[in-house]
C-alpha positions as CSV (number, residue, x, y, z in Angstrom):
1,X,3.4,33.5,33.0
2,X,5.2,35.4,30.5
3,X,6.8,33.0,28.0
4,X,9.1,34.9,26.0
5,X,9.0,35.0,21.7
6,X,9.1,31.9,20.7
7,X,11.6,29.5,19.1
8,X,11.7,25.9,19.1
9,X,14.7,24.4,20.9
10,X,16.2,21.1,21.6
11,X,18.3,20.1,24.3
12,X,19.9,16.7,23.2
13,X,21.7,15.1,25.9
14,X,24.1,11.9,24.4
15,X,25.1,9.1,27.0
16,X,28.3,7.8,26.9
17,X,29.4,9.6,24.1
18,X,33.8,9.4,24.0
19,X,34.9,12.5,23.9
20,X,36.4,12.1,19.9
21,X,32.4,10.7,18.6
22,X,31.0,13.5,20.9
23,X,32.8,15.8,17.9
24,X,32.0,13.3,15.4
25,X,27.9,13.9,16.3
26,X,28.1,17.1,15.2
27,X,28.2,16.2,11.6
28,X,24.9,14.6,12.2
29,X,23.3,17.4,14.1
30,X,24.4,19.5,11.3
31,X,22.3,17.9,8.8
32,X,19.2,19.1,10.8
33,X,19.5,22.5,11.3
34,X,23.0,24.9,10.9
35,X,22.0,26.5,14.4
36,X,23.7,23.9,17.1
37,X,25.6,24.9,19.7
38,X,27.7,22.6,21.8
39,X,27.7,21.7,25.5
40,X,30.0,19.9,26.2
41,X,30.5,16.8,27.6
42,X,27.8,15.6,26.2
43,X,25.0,17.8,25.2
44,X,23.4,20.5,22.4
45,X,21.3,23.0,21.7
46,X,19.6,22.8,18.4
47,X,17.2,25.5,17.3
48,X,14.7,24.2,15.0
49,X,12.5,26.8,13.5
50,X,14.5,26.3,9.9
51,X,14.1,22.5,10.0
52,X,10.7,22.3,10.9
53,X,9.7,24.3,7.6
54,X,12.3,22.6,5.2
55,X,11.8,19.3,6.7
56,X,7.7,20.0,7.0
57,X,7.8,17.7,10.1
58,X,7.3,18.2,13.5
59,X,9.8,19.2,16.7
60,X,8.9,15.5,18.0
61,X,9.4,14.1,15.2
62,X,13.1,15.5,14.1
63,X,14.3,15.1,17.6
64,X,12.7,11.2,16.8
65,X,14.7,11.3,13.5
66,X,18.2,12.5,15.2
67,X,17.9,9.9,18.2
68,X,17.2,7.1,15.2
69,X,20.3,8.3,13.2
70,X,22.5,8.9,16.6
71,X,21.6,4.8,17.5
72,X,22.1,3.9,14.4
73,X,25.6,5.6,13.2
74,X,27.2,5.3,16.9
75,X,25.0,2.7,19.1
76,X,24.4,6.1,21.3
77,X,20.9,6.5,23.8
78,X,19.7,9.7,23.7
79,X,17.3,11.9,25.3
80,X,16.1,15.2,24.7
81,X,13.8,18.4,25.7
82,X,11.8,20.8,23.6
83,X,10.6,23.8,24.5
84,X,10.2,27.4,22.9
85,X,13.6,28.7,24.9
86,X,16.7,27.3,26.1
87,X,16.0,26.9,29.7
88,X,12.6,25.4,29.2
89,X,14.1,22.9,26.7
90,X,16.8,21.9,29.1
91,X,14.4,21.8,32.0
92,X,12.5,19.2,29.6
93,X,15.0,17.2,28.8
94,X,16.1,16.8,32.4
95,X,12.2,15.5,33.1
96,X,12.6,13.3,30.6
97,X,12.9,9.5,31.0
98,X,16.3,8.0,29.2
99,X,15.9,7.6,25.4
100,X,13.1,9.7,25.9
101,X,11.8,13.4,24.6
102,X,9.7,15.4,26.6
103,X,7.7,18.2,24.7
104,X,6.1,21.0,26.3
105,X,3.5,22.6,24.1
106,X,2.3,25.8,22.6
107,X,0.5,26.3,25.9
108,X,1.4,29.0,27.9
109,X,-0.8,27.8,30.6
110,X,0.4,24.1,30.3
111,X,4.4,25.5,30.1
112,X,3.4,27.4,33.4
113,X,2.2,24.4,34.9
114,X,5.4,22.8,34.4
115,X,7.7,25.4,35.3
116,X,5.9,26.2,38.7
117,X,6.5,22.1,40.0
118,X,10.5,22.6,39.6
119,X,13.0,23.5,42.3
120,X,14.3,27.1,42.3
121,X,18.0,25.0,42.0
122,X,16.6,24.1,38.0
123,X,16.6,27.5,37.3
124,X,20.1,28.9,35.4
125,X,21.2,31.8,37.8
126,X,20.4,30.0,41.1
127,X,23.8,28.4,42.5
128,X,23.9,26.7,45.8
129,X,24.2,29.8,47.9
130,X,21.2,31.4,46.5
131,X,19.2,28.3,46.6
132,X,20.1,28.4,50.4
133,X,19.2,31.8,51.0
134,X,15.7,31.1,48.9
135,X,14.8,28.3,51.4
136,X,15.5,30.4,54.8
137,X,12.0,32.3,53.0
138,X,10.7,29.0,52.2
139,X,10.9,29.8,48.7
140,X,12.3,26.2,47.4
141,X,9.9,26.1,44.0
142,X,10.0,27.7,41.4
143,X,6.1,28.4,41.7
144,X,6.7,30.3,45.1
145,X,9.7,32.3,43.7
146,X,7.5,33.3,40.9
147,X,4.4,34.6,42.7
148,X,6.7,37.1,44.8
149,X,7.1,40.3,43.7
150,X,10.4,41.5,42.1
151,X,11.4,43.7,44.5
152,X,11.1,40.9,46.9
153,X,13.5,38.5,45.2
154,X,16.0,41.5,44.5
155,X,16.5,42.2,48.1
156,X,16.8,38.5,48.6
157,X,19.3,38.2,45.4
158,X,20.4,41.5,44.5
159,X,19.1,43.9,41.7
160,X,20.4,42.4,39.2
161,X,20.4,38.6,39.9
162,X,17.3,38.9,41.4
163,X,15.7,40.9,38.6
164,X,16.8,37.2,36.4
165,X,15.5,34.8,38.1
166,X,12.4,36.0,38.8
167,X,12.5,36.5,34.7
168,X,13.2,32.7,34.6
169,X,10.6,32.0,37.2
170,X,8.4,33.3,34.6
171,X,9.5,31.5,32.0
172,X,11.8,33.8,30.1
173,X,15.0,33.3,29.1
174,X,16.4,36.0,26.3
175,X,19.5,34.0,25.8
176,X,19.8,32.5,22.0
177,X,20.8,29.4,20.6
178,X,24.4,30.5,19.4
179,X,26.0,28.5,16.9
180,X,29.2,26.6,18.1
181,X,31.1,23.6,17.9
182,X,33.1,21.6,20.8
183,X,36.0,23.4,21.5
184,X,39.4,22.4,20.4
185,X,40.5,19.7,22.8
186,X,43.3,17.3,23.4
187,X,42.7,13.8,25.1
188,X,45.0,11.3,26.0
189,X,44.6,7.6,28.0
190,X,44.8,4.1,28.9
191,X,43.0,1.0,27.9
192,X,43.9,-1.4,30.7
193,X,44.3,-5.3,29.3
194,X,42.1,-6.4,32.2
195,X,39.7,-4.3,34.0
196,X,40.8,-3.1,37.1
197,X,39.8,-2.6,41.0
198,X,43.1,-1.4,42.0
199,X,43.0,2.5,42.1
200,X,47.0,3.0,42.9
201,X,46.5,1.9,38.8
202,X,44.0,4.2,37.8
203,X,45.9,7.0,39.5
204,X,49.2,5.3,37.9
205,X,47.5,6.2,34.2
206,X,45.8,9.3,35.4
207,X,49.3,10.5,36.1
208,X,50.7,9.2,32.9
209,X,48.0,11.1,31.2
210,X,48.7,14.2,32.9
211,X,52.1,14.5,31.8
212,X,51.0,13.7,28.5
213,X,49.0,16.6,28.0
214,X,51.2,18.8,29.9
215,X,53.9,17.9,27.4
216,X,52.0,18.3,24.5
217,X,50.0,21.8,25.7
218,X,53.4,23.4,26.5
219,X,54.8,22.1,22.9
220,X,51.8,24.4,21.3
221,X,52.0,27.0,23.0
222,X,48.8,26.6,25.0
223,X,46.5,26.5,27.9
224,X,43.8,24.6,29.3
225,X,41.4,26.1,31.7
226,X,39.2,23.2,32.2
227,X,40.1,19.4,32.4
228,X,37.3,16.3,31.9
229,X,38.3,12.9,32.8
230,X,36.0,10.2,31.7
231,X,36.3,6.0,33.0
232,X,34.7,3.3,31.5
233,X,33.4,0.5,33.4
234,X,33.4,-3.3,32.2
235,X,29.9,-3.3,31.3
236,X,30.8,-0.5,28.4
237,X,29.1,2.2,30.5
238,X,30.9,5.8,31.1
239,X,31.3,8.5,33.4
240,X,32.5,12.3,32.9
241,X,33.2,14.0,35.8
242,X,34.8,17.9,35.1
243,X,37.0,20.6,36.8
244,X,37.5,24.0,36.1
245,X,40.7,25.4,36.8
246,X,41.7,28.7,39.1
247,X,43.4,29.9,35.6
248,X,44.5,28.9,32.1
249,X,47.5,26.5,32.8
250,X,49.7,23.8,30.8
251,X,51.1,22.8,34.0
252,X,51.2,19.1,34.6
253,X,50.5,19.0,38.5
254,X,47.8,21.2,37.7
255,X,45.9,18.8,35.4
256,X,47.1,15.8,37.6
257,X,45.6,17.0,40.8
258,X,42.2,18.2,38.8
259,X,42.1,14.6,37.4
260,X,42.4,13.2,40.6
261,X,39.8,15.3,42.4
262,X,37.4,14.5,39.5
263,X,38.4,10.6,40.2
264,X,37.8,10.9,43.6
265,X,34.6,12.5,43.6
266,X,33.2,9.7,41.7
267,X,33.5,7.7,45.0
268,X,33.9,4.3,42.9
269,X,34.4,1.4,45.7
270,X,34.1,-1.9,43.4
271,X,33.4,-0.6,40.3
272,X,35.8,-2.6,37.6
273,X,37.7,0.3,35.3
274,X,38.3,-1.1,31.7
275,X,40.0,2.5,30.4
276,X,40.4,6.4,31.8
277,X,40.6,8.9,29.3
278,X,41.7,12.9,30.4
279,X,40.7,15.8,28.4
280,X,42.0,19.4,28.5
281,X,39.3,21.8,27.0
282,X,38.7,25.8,26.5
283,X,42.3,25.7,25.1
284,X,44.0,29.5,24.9
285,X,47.3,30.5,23.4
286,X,49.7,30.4,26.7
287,X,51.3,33.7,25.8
288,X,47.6,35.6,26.4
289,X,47.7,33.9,30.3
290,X,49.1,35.0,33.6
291,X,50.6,32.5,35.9
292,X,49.4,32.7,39.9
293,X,52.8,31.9,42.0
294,X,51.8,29.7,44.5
295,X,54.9,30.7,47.2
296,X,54.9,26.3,47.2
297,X,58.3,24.8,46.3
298,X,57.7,21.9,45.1
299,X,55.3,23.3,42.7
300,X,57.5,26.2,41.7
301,X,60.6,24.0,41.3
302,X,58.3,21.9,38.7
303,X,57.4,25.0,36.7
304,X,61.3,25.2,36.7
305,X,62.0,21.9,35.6
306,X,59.4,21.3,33.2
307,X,61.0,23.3,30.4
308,X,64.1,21.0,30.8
309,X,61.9,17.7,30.3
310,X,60.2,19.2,27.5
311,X,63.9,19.4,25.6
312,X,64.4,15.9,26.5
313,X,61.1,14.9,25.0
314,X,62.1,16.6,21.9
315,X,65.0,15.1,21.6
316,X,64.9,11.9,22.7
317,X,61.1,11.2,22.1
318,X,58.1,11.4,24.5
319,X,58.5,9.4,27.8
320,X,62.3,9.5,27.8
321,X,61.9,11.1,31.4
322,X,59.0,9.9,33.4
323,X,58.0,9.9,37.4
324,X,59.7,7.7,39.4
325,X,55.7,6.5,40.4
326,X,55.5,5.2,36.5
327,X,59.3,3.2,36.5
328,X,57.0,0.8,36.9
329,X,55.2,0.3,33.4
330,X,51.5,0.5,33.5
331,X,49.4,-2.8,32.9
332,X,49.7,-3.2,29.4
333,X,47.0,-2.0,27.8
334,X,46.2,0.3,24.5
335,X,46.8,3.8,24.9
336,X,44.3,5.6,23.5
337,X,45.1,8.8,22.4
């Protein structure tokens, strides 16, 4: 096992964060250590090598000290991984029990231990394909792809991909902790006045939403590439499902039809919906993009109108043209942009 230089890192993963307080928690995270960078939905890298000598406490005990301030300022569960890179930290955290934090020590020999008991899939680098090809060589740990020789897992993987994972099967991962914030976003949804079972409604507000952020992208000159869509349940629980599009876009069927894929692939059958909120993320000015045609009609005949609803938003305020789907009003509810 060759664990790389180390660093202490955290992963912190936040459940059920919205997506404004996931920006919020930054703040707090900040107060720790300058070096966080986001993951977003709902994660973080922290490095901690600073904060464990200002603070003079231990890794366990400031991840202990940002869960207690996280519960306390925003009633959030946390749990979180420490390890001396990022991959180890985030394969820690990922072991870990909810509200928990796994620590994996100094030990190279313990660290090893660890490592060798995971799937190959754990490892960053190793998509679904390549986990596919690994198990046709009944290679399907992380202990069996490590005890093959390099040249092996190349032919297997390629020279290049291969030459990484067998680095990560080893326990090194040269990638740093890079300072960064969540990206500049834009959200908009629906807070339904009685919680709901009727999915023609969700899709109703998920539509509603769509051409909300459609509007509101095109109005600053920007494009989203990826789009999150998160539903809270009656209990108060959440869940963020996210799609990455072909290309940067501020094209409202677009952002519909990823919000409705990400809807769908929750699979809800009587779950009770209290609100749906849509985010558009990795925002880029709109000028810097190239638009795909898609030789499609009705799409292209959209792309055509939109600029036309846009001026009638402007001047007669947002919502003065709407799909004929929403004449009907949504369930009153609070929007909650």
């Amino acid at each position: 096992m060759n664990i790389a230089t180390r660093v202490t890192v955290l992963h912190l993963r936040i459940h059920g964060a919205p997506f404004d307080t996931y920006r919020e928690l930054f703040t707090v995270l900040g107060d720790i250590t300058p070096v966080v960078q986001a993951l977003p939905p709902d994660s973080a890298l922290l490095e901690l090598d600073g904060a464990i000598r200002y603070f003079g406490q231990s890794p366990a005990q400031l991840a202990d000290l940002l869960q207690t301030r996280l519960a306390a300022r925003y009633g959030l569960l946390s749990t979180g991984g420490i390890g001396p890179n990022r991959m180890l930290a985030t394969m820690a955290a990922d072991a870990a029990a909810p509200g928990t934090v796994s620590v994996l020590g100094d030990d190279p020999v313990e660290q090893a231990g660890f490592l060798r008991t995971r799937t190959v899939r754990e490892l960053p680098g190793v998509g679904a394909a390549l986990e596919r090809s690994m198990a046709k060589y009944g290679i399907q740990r992380v202990g069996d792809l490590a005890d093959l020789p390099v040249s092996t897992v190349q032919r297997i993987a390629g020279a290049s991909t291969g030459r990484l994972v067998h680095e990560r099967a080893h326990g090194t991962d040269r990638r740093a902790v890079t300072p960064a914030g969540p990206p500049a976003t834009l959200t908009s949804g629906h807070r339904f006045d009685h919680d709901v079972l009727d999915h023609e409604q969700v899709r109703r507000a998920l539509l509603a939403a769509a051409g909300d952020l459609g509007t509101r992208l095109r109005a600053a000159g920007q494009a989203t590439r990826t789009v999150e869509l998160q539903v809270t349940y009656a209990d108060r629980s959440t869940t963020t499902r996210s799609r990455t599009l072909r290309e940067p876009t501020a094209h409202t069927p677009m952002i519909r039809d990823a919000l409705y894929s990400a809807f769908t692939s929750l699979g809800l059958q009587r779950a009770r919906i209290r609100a749906v909120t849509a985010r558009t993320g990795n925002l880029a000015a709109a000028t810097g993009t190239a638009v795909q045609l898609t030789f499609d009609r009705p799409t292209e005949s959209h792309r055509t109108l939109e600029p036309v609803l846009d001026r009638a938003a402007r001047r007669f305020g947002s919502g003065a043209t709407v799909p004929a789907v929403l004449g009907r009003r949504l369930p009153r509810g609070q929007d909650t942009r």
